[in-house]
Backbone as CSV, one residue per row, in Angstrom:
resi,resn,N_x,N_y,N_z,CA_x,CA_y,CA_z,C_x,C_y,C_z
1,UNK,-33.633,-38.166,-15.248,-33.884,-36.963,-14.439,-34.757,-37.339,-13.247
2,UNK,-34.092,-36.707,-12.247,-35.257,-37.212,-11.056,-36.265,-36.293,-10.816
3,UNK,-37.414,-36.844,-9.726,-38.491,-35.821,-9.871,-38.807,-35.609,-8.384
4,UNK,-37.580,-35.832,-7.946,-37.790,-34.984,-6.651,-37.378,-33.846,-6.631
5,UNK,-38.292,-33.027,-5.531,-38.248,-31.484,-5.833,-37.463,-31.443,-3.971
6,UNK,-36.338,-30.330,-4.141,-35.970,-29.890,-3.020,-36.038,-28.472,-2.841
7,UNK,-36.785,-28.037,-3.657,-37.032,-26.139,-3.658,-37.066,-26.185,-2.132
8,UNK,-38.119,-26.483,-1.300,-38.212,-25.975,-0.160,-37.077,-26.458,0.744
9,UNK,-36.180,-27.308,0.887,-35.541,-27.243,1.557,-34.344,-26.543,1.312
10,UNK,-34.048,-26.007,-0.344,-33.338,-24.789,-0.549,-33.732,-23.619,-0.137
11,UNK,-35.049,-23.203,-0.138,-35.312,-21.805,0.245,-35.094,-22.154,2.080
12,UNK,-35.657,-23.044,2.475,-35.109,-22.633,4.065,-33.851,-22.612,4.653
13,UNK,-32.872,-23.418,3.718,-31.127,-22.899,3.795,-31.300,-21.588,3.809
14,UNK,-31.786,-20.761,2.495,-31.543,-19.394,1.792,-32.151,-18.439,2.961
15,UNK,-33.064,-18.823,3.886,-33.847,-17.790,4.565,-32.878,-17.216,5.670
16,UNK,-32.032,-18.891,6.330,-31.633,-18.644,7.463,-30.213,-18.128,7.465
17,UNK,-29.562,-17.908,5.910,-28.494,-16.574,5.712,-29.247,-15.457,4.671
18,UNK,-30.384,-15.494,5.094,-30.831,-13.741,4.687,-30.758,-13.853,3.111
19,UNK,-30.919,-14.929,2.379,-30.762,-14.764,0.525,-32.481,-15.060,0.699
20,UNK,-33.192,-14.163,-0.477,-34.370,-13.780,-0.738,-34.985,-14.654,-1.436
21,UNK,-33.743,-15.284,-2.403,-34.190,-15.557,-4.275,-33.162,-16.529,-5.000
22,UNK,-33.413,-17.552,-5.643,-32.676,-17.685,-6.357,-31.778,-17.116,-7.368
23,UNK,-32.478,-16.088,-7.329,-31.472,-15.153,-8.495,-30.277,-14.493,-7.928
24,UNK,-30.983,-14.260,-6.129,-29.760,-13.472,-5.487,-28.778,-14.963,-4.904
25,UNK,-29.319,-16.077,-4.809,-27.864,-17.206,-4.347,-27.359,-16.732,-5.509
26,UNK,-27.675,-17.412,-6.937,-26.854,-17.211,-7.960,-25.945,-16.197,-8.287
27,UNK,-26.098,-15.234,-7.979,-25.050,-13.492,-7.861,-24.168,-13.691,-6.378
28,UNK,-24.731,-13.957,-5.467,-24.047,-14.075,-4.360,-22.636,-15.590,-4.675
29,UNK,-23.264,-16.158,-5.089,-22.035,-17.564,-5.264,-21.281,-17.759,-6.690
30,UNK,-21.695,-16.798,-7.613,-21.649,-16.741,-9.244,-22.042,-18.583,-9.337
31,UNK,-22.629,-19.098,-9.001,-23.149,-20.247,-9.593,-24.854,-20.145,-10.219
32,UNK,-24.808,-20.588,-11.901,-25.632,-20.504,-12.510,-27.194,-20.925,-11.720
33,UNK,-28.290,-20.247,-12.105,-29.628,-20.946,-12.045,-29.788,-21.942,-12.587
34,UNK,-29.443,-22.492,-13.245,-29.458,-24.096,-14.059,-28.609,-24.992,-13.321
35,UNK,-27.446,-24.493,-12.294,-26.964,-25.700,-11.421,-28.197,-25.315,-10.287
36,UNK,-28.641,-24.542,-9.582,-29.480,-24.248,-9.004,-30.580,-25.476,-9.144
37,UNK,-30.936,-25.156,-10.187,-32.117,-26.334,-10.563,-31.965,-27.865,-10.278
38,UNK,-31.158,-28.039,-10.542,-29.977,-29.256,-10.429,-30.412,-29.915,-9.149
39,UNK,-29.958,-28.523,-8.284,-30.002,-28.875,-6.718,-31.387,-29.074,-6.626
40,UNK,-32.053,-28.201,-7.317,-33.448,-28.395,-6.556,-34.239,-29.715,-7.154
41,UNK,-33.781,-30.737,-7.784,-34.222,-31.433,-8.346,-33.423,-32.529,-7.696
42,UNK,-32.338,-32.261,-7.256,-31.761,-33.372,-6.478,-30.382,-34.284,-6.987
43,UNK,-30.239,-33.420,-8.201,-28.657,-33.941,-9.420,-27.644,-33.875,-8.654
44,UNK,-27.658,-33.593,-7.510,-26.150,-33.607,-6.881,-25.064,-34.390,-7.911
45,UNK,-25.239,-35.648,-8.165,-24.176,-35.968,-8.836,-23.640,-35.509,-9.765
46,UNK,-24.406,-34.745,-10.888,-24.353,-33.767,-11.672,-23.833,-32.982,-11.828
47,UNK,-23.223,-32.107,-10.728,-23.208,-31.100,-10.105,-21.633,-30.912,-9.429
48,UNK,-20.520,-30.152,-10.454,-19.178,-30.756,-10.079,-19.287,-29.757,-8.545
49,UNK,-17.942,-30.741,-7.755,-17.846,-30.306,-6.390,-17.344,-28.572,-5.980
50,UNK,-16.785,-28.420,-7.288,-16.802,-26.477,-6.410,-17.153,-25.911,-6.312
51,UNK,-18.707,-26.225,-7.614,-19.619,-25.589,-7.551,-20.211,-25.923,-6.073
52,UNK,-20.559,-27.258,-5.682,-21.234,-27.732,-4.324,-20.190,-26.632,-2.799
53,UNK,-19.166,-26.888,-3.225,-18.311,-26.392,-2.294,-18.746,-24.841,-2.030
54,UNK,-18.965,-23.820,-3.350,-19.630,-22.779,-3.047,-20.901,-22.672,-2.927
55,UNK,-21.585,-23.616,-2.597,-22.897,-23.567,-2.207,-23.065,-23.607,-0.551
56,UNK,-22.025,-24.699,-0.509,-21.795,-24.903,1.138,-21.664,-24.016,1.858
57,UNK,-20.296,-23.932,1.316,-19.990,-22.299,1.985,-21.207,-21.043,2.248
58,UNK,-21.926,-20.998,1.311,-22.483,-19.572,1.649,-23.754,-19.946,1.974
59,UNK,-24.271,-21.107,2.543,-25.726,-21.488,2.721,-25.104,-21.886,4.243
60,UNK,-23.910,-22.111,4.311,-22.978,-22.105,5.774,-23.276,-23.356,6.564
61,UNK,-23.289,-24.826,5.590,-23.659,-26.088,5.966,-22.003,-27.201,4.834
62,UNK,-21.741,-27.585,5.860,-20.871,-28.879,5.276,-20.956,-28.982,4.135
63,UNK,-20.084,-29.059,3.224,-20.318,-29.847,1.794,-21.286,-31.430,1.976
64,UNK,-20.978,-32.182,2.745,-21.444,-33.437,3.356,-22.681,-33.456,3.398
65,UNK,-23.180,-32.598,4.178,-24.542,-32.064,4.599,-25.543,-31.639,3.718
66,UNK,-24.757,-30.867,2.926,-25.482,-30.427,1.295,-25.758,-31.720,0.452
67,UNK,-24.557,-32.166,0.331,-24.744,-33.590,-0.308,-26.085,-34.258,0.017
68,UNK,-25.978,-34.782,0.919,-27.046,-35.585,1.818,-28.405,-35.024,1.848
69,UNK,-28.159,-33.331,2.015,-29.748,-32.857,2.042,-30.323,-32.943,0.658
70,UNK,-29.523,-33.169,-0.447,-30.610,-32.827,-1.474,-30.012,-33.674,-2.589
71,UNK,-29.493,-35.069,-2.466,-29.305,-36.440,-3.298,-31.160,-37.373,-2.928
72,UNK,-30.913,-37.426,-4.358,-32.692,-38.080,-4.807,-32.599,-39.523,-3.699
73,UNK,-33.889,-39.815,-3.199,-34.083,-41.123,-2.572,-33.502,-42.320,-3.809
74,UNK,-33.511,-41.689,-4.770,-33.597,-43.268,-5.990,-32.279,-42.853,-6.204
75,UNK,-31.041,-42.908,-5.867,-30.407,-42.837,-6.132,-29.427,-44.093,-5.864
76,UNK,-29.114,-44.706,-6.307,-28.538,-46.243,-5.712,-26.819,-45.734,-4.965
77,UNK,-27.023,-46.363,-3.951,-25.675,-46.475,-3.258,-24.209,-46.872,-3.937
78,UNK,-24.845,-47.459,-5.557,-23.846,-48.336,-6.065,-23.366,-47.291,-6.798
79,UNK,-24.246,-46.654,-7.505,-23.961,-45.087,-8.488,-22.940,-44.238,-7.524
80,UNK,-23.802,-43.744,-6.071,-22.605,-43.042,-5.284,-21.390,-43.798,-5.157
81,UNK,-20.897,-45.051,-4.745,-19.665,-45.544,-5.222,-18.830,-45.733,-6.688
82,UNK,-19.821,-46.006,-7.401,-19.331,-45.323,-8.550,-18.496,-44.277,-8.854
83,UNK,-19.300,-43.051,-8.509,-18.766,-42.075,-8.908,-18.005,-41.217,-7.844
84,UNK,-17.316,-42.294,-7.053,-16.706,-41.770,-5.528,-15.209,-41.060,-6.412
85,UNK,-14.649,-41.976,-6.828,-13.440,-41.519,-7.112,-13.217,-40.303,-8.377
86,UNK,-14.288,-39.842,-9.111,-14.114,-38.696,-9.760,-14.724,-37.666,-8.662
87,UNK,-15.854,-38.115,-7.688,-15.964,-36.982,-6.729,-14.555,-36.483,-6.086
88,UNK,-13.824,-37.238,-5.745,-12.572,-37.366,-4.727,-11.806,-36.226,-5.550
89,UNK,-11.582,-37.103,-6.816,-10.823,-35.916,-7.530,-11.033,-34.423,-7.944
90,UNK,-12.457,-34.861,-8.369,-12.759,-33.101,-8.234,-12.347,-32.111,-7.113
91,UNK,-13.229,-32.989,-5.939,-12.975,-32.514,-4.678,-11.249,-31.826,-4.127
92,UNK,-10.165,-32.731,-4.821,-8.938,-32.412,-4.397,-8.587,-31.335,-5.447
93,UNK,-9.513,-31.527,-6.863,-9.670,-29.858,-7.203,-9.729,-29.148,-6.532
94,UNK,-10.649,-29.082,-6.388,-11.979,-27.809,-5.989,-11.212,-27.042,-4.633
95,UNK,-10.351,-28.208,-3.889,-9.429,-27.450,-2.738,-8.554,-26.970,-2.692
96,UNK,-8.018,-27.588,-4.260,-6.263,-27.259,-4.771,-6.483,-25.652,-5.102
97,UNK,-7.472,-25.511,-5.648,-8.132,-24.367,-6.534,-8.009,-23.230,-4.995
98,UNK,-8.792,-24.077,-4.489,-9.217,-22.745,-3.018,-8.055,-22.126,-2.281
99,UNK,-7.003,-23.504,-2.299,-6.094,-23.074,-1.650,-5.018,-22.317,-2.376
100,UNK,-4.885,-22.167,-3.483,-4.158,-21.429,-3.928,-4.489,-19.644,-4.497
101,UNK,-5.925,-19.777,-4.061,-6.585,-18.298,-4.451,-6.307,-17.921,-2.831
102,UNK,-6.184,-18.768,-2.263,-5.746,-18.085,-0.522,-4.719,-17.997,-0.250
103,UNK,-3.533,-18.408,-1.013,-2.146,-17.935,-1.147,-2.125,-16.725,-1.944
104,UNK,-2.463,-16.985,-3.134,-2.429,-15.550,-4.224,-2.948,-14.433,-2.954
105,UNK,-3.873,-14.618,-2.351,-4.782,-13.371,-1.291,-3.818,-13.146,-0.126
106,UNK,-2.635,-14.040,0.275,-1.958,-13.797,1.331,-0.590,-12.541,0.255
107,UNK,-0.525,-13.080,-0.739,0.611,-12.811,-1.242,0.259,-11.083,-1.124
108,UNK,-1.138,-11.170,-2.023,-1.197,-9.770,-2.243,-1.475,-8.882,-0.647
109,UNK,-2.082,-10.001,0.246,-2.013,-8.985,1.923,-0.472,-8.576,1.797
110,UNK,0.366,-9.459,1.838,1.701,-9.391,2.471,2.355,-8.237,1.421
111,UNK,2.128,-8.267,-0.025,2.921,-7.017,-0.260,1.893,-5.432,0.155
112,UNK,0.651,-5.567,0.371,0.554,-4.695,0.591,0.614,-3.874,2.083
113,UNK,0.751,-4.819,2.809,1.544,-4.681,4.077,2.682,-4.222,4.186
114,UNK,3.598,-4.776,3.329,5.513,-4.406,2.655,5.628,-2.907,2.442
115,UNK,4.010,-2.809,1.805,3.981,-1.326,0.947,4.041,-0.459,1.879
116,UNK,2.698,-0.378,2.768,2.666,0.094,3.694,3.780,0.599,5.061
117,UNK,4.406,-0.626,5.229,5.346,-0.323,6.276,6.547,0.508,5.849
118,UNK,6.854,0.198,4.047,7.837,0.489,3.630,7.465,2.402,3.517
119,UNK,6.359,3.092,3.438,5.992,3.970,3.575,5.772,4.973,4.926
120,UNK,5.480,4.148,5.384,5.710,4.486,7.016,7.150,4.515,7.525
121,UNK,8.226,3.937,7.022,9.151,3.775,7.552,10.245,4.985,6.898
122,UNK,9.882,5.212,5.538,10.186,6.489,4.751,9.864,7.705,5.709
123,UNK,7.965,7.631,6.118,7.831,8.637,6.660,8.341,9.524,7.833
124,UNK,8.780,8.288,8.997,8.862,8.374,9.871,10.524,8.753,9.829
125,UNK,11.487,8.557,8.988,13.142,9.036,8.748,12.780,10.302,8.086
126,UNK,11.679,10.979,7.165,11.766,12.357,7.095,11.434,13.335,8.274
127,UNK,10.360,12.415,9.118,10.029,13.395,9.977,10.923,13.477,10.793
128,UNK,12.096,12.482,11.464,13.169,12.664,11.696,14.716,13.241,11.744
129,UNK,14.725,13.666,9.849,15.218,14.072,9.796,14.905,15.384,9.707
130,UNK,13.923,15.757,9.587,13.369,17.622,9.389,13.130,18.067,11.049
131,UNK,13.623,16.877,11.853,13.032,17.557,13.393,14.882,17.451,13.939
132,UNK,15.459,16.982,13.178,16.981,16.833,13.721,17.446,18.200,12.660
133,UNK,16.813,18.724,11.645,17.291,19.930,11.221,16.587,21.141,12.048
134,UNK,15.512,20.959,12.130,15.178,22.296,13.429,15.945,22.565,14.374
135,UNK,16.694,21.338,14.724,18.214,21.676,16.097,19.355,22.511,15.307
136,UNK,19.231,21.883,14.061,21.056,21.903,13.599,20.412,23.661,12.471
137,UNK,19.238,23.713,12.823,19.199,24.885,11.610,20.121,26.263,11.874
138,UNK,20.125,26.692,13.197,20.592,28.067,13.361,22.385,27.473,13.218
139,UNK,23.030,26.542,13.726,24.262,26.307,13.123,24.494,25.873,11.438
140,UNK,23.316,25.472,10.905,23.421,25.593,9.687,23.544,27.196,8.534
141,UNK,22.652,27.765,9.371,22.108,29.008,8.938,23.768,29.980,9.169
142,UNK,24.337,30.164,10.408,25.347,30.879,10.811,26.490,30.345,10.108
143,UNK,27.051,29.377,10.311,28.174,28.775,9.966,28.874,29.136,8.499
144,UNK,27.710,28.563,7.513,28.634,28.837,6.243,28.762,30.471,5.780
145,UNK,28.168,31.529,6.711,28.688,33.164,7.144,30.234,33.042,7.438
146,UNK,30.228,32.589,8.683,31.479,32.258,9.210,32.678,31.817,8.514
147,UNK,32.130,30.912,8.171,32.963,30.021,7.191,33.980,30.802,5.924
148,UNK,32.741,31.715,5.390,33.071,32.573,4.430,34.226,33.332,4.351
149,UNK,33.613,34.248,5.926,34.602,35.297,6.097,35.689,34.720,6.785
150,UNK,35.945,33.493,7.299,37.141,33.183,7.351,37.815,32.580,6.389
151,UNK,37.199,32.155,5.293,38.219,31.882,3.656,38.866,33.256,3.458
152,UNK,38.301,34.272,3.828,38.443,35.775,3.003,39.988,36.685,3.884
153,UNK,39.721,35.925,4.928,41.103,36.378,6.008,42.112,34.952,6.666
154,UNK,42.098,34.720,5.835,43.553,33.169,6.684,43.421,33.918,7.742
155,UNK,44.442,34.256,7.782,44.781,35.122,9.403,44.130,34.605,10.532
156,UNK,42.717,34.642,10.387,41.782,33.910,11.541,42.213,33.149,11.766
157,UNK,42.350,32.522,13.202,42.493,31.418,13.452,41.343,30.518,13.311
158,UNK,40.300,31.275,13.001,39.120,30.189,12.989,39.406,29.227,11.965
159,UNK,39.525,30.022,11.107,40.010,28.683,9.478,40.536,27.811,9.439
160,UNK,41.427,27.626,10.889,42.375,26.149,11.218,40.899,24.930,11.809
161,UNK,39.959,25.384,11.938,38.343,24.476,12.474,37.875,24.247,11.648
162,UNK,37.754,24.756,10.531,36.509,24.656,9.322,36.900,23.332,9.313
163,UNK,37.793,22.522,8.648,37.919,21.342,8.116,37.219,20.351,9.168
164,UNK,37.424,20.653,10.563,36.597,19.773,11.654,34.901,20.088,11.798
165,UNK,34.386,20.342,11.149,33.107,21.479,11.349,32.562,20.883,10.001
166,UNK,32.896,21.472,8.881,32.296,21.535,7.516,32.421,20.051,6.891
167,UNK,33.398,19.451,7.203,33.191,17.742,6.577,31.921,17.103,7.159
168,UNK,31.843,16.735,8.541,31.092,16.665,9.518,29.497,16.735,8.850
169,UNK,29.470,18.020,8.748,28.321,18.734,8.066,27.731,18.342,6.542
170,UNK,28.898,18.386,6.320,28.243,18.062,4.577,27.970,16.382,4.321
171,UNK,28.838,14.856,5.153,28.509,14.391,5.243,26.884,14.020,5.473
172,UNK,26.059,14.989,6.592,25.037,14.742,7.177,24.243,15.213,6.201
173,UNK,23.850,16.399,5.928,23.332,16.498,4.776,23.104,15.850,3.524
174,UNK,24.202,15.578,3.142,24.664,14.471,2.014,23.576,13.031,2.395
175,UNK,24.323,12.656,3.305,23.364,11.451,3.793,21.557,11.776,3.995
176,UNK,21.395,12.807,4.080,19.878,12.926,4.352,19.353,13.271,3.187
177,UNK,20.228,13.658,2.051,19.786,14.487,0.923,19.081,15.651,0.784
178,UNK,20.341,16.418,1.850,19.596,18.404,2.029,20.928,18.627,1.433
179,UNK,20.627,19.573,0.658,21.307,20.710,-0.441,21.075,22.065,0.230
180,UNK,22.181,22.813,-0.349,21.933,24.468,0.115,21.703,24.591,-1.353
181,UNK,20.551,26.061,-1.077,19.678,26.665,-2.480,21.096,27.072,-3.031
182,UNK,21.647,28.134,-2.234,23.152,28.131,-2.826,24.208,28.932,-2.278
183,UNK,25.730,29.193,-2.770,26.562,29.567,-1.780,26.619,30.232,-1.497
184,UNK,27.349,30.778,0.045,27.345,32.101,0.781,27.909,32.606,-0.295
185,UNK,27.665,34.178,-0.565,28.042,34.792,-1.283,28.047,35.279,-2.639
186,UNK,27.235,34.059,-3.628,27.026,34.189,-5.238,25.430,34.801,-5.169
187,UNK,25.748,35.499,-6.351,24.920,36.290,-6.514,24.232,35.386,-7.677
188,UNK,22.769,35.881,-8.051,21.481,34.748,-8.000,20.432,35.664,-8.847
189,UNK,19.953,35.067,-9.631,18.392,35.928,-9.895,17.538,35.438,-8.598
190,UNK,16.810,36.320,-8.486,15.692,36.959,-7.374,14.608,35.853,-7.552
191,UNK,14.496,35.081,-6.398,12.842,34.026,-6.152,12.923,34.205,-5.406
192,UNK,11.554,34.934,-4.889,10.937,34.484,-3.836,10.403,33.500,-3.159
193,UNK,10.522,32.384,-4.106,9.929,31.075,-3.127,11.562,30.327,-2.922
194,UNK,12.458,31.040,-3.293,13.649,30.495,-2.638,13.994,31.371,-1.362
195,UNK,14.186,32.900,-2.065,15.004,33.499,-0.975,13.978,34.602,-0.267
196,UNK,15.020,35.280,0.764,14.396,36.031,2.136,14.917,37.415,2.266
197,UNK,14.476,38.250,1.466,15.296,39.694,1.426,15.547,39.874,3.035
198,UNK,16.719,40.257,2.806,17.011,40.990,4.549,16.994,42.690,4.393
199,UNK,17.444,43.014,2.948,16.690,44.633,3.099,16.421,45.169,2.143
200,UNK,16.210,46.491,1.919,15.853,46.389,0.605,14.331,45.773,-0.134
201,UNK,14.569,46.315,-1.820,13.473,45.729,-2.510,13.654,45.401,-3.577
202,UNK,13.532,44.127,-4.407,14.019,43.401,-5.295,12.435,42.781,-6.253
203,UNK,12.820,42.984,-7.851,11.599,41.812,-8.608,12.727,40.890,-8.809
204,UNK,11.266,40.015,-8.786,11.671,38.831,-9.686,12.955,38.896,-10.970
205,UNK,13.806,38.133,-10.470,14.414,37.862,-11.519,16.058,38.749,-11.692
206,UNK,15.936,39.720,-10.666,16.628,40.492,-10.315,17.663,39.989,-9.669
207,UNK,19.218,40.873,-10.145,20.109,39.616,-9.428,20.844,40.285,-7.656
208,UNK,20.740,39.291,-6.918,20.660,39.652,-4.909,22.246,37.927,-4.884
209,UNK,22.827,38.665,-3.734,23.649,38.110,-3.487,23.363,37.512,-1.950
210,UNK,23.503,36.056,-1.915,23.034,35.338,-0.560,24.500,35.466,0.610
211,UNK,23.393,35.890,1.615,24.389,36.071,2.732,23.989,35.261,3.429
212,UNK,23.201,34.605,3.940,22.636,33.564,4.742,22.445,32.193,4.053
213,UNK,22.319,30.746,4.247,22.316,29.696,3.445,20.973,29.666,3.772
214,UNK,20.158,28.636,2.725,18.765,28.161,2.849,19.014,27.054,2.220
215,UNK,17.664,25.832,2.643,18.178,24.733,2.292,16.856,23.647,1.425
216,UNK,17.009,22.659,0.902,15.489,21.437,0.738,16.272,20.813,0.506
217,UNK,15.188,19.830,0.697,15.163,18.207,0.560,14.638,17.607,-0.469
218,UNK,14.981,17.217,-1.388,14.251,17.152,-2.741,13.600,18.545,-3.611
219,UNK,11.984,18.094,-3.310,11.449,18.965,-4.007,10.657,19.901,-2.350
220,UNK,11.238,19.404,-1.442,10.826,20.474,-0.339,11.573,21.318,0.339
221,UNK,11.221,22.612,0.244,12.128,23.585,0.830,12.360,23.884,2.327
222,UNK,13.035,23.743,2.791,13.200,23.595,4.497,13.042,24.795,5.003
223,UNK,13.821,25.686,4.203,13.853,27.061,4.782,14.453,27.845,3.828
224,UNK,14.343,29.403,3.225,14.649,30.127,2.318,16.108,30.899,2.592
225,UNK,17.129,31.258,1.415,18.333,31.618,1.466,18.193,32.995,1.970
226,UNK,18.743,33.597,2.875,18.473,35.164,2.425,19.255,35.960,2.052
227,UNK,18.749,36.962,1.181,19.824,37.398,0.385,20.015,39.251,0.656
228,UNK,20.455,39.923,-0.253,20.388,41.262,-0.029,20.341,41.316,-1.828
229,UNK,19.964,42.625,-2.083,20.072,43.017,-3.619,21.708,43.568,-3.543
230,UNK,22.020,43.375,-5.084,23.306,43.607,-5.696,23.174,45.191,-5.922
């Protein structure tokens, strides 16, 4: 054991990044007070390199430098060659180690980046598509009226269009995943968080026949059916 003391040239590392205490390097680097001692006594050799490596780092001096500041005068040059080639190896530890906790840390940036964009990119096709239904709403809203009362009279000539009109339509929807609450014309128990009395007064649960379409998107409602009571 050597009996050189390097306390003070550890505490003036520790001052000039703001560490108080040995107790706080030790929490700050998770390296024990007993390698601590080590250092302050001058065991560098002792002392495997990742531990040294996180000392370096956060005292913000070379591994090299650390080395050098606090290896005992009696230490023979022949011992440091000695023990060059298990330093080496540790050392290509101690980096193998680092560098792969900085891949694992890229991996997890990069999916949570993935996450992110992949959320944003969701967001930004709903808000798209709920601002391309504010155009198409009043032809959504009218049409399947239309539509209706021309199933109900062939005669119209309108009914020779539907097929150019209504494929069109239901494709787009389809593709965006908007549903109508339900069809022109079927009659319905009474919600109010679906439908839109146009006259009249209806409870809950009560059955109203939709004359107007209303529509959502999942679990969000775009706009309410409106109906009349039966």
């Amino acid at each position: 054991m050597s009996n050189t003391d390097f306390t003070n040239q550890l505490q003036s590392l520790m001052q000039l990044v703001g560490i108080s205490s040995f107790k706080a390097l030790s929490r700050a680097t998770g390296v024990s007070e007993r390698q601590l001692l080590r250092l302050r006594r001058g065991e560098v050799e002792q002392i495997r390199v990742d531990v040294l490596l996180k000392l370096s780092q956060k005292l913000q001096i070379s591994l090299s430098e650390l080395v050098e500041t606090f290896s005992s005068p009696d230490l023979e040059k022949k011992e440091i060659f000695r023990t060059q080639d298990t330093l080496s190896g540790d050392l290509t530890t101690g980096l193998k180690i680092e560098l792969l906790n900085e891949i694992a840390d890229l991996k997890v940036e990069y999916e949570r980046s993935r996450h992110e964009l992949s959320q944003q990119r969701s967001s930004l096709l709903s808000e798209f598509q709920q601002s391309s239904f504010g155009l198409l709403e009043s032809l959504l809203t009218q049409f399947p009226t239309a539509a209706q009362k021309a199933r109900e009279n062939p005669q119209l000539e309108a009914v020779k269009i539907l097929p150019l009109v209504e494929k069109p339509l239901e494709k787009l929807l389809l593709a965006w995943g908007i549903e109508a609450i339900a069809s022109i014309g079927s009659e319905v128990p009474y919600d109010p968080a679906l439908h839109q009395l146009m006259e009249g007064k209806s409870q809950l649960g009560e059955a109203v026949k939709v004359r107007y379409a209303g529509y959502r998107q999942g679990n969000k409602l775009l706009n309410r059916a409106k109906v009349s009571p039966v």
